[in-house]
N, C-alpha and C positions, 0 to 999 in steps of 0.2 A: 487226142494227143497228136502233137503233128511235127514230122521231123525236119529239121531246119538247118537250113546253110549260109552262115553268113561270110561277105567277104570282105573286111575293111582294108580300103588302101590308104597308104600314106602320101600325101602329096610332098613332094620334094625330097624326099628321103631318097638317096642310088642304092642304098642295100635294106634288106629287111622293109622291103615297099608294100607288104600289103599282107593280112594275117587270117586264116580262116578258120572260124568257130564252127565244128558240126556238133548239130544237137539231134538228141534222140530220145524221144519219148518224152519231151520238154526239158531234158538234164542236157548241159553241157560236158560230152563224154571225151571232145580231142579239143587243140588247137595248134594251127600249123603255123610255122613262118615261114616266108614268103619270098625269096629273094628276086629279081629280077626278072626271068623266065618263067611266063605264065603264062596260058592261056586258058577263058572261059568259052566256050558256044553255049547254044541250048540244053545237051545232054548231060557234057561235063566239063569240070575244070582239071587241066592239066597243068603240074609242075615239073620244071624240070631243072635238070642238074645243071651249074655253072661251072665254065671250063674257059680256060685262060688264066692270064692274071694283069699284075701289073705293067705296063712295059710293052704288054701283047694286047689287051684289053678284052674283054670279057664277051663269051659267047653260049645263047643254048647247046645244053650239051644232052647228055639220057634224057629219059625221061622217068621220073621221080615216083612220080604217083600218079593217077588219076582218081576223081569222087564226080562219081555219078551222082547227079541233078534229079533220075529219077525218082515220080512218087515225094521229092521232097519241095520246101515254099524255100523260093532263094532269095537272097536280099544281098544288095551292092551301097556300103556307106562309105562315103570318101572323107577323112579326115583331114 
């Protein structure tokens, strides 16, 4: 059994760009959505919070989450 990270992003889409499946044990047990501020390296991917708005225009802001890559097969599908 092998646990799995996938990341699908949306081309063209400015909000809700890209969505991430973790799978555990072969079952799919989250999925996140994705706004704008992301970033992926080797170890992990980081989301983070959006701050601004309209008028002001939109910037990374906290940082949300982090999901460690470790020990898991990761896959990137662009829609």
């Amino acid at each position: 059994m092998v646990d799995l990270v996938i990341l699908t992003i949306y081309k063209g889409r400015c909000w809700c760009v890209a969505e991430l499946s973790i799978f555990e044990e072969d079952k799919l047990t989250e999925t996140v959505s994705i706004n704008k501020f992301y970033e992926v390296d080797e170890g992990s991917i980081r989301i983070y919070d959006t701050i601004g708005g309209s008028g002001y225009g939109y910037s990374k802001g906290n940082l949300l989450r982090k999901v460690s890559l470790s020990g898991k097969d990761f896959k990137t599908v662009t829609i």
